[in-house]
N, C-alpha and C positions, 0 to 999 in steps of 0.2 A: 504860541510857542510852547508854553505848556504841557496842552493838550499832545503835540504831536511827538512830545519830549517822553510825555505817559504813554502815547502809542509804541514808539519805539522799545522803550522798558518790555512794554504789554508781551512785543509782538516778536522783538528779535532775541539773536542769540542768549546763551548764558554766556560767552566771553562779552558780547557787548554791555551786557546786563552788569559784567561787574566792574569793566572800563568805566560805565555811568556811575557804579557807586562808588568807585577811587575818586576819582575826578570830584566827585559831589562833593566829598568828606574834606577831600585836600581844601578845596576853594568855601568850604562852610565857612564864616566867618568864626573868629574865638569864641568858646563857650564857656562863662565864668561860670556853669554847672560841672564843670572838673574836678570845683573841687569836693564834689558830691560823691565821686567816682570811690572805689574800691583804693587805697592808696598801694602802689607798687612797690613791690617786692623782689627780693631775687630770689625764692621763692628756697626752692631744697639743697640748693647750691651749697657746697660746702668752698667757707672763707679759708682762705691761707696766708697768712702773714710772713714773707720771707724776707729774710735781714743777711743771710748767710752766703756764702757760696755753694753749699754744701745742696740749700733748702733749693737754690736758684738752681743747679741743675736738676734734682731731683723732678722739682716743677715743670721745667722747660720740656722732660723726657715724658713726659704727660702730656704737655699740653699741643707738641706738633703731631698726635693723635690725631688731633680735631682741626678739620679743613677751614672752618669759619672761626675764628676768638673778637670778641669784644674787646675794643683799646680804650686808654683815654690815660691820663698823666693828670699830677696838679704838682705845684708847687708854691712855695711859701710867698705871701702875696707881697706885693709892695705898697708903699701909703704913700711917700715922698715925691713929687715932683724930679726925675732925671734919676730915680734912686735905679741903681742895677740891679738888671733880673736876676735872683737867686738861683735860677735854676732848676731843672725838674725833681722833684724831692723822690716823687711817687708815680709807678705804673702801674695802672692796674690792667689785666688782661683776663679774660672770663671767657670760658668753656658752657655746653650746654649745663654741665652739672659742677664744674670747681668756678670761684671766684680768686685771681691772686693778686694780691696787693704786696708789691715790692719793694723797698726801700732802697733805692736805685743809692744813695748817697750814704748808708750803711754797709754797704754790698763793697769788698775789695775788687773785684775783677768781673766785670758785668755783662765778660766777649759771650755768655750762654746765649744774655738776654739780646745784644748784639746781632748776633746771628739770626736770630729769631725773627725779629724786627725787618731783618733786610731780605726775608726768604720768602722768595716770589712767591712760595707752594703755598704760602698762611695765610689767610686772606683778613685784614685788619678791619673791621666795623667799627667805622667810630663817629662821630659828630663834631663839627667845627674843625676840622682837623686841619688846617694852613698851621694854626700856631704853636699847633703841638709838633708839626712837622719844622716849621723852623728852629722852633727849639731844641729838636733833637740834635739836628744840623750844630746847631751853632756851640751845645754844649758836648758832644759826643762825635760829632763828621758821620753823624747815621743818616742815612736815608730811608725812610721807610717805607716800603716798596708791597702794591699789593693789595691797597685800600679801598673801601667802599666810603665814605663821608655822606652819612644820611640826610645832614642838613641841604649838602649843595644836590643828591640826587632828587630830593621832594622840590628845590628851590626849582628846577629844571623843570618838571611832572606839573606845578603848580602858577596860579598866579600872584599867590601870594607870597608875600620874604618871611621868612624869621620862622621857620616851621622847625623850630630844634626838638630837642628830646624831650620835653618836657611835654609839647603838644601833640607830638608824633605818640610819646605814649597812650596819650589821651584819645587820638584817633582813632589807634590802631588795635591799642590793647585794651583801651576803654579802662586807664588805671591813670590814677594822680599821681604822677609821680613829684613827692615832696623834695624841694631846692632850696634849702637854708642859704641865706644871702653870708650869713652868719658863719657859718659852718665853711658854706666856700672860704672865707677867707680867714680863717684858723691856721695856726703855723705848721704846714705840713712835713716841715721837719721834725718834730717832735720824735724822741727814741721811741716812746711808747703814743699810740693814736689812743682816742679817747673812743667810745665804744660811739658817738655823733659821727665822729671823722671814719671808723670803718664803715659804717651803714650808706656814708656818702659817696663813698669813696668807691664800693663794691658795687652800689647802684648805678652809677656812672657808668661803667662798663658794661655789667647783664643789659642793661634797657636798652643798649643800640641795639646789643647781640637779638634780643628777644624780640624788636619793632620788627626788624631787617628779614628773622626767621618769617616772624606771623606777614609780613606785604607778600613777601615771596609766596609762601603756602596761601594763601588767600588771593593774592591776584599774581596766578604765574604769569600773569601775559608782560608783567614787569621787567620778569628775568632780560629778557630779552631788549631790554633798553637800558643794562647793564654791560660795563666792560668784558670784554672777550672771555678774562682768565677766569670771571665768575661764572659762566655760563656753563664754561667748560668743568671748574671744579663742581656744581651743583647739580649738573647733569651728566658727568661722571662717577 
């Protein structure tokens, strides 16, 4: 089996050639030399921290420039058995070159961020996304419309479960991306973030944006066992 596995490699296309090495990489089992790796960054990105109404359109008129943005939310965690969800504190959304971190619950009127959200033309890259999607629902009557979710698209591609962002980095981009357990559960309400909670916070967002670019650009044959609206925005 092998053998005729190397012949194939040897002997057929470059599309087949790099089928074999998606396939290979997804199904490798975990590599606890990750965290040997270069540790990830969001690299020349510039951070923006918006608290204002003012800041939140400004950004928004930026940021439906760009066809692809990186999503993901946190909020302030709970410890208590039945204790209610607080809520989403923070959005972050990420362009090839800005990072923004929103203060969705300092923000007086957030229809910019609203509209955004629900606008079929944007297309949302994120991971894990069920619960940020009900969340939005349940706190806001958003629906967020237009999503790629990398965890459940690799979960699909693969035989293996649990390929989030962290591994996917590791993959794809051959970069550690560091996950403070710590840091996740910091109060992400806080007026001002501590310079731990922006690093986390911005990362969260760039790494899906940046896995999602480099699978595509590396194995286009991907595109195409993607949703319609992305095939169409990517090869448009």
């Amino acid at each position: 089996m092998e053998q005729a596995l190397e012949n194939i490699v040897e002997n057929g296309s470059e599309s087949l050639k790099l089928m074999l090495k998606f396939f290979t990489l997804l199904d490798t089992p975990k590599i606890e030399s990750a965290q040997l790796q270069p540790n990830y960054s969001i690299g020349d990105r510039k951070i923006n921290i918006i608290k204002t109404v003012q800041e939140l359109e400004d950004a928004i008129k930026l940021i439906i420039s760009s066809p692809f943005i990186g999503f993901d939310s946190e909020q302030k965690p709970t410890f208590k058995k039945g204790e209610k969800s607080h809520g989403i504190a923070l959005i972050q959304l990420a362009t090839a070159i800005n990072c923004y971190i929103i203060h969705v619950k300092q923000i007086k009127d957030i229809k910019p961020l609203i509209s955004l959200l629900e606008d079929e033309n944007i297309i949302k890259i994120g991971t894990g996304l069920k619960g940020d999607k009900q969340e939005l629902y349940n706190q806001f009557k958003i629906r967020l419309k237009s999503t790629l979710d990398l965890e459940e698209i690799l979960k699909k591609l693969s035989s293996k479960d649990g390929i989030g962002a962290k591994r996917a980095a590791s993959i794809f981009l051959n970069k550690n991306l560091q996950k403070s357990k710590n840091m996740s559960r910091s109060n992400w309400e806080n007026e001002e973030l501590s310079s731990g909670q922006i690093k986390y916070a911005s990362e969260d967002a760039t790494v899906v944006y940046d896995t999602m670019i480099q699978i595509v650009k590396e194995y286009p044959f991907i595109i195409k066992t993607l949703p319609r609206f992305f095939q169409d925005k990517y090869y448009g």
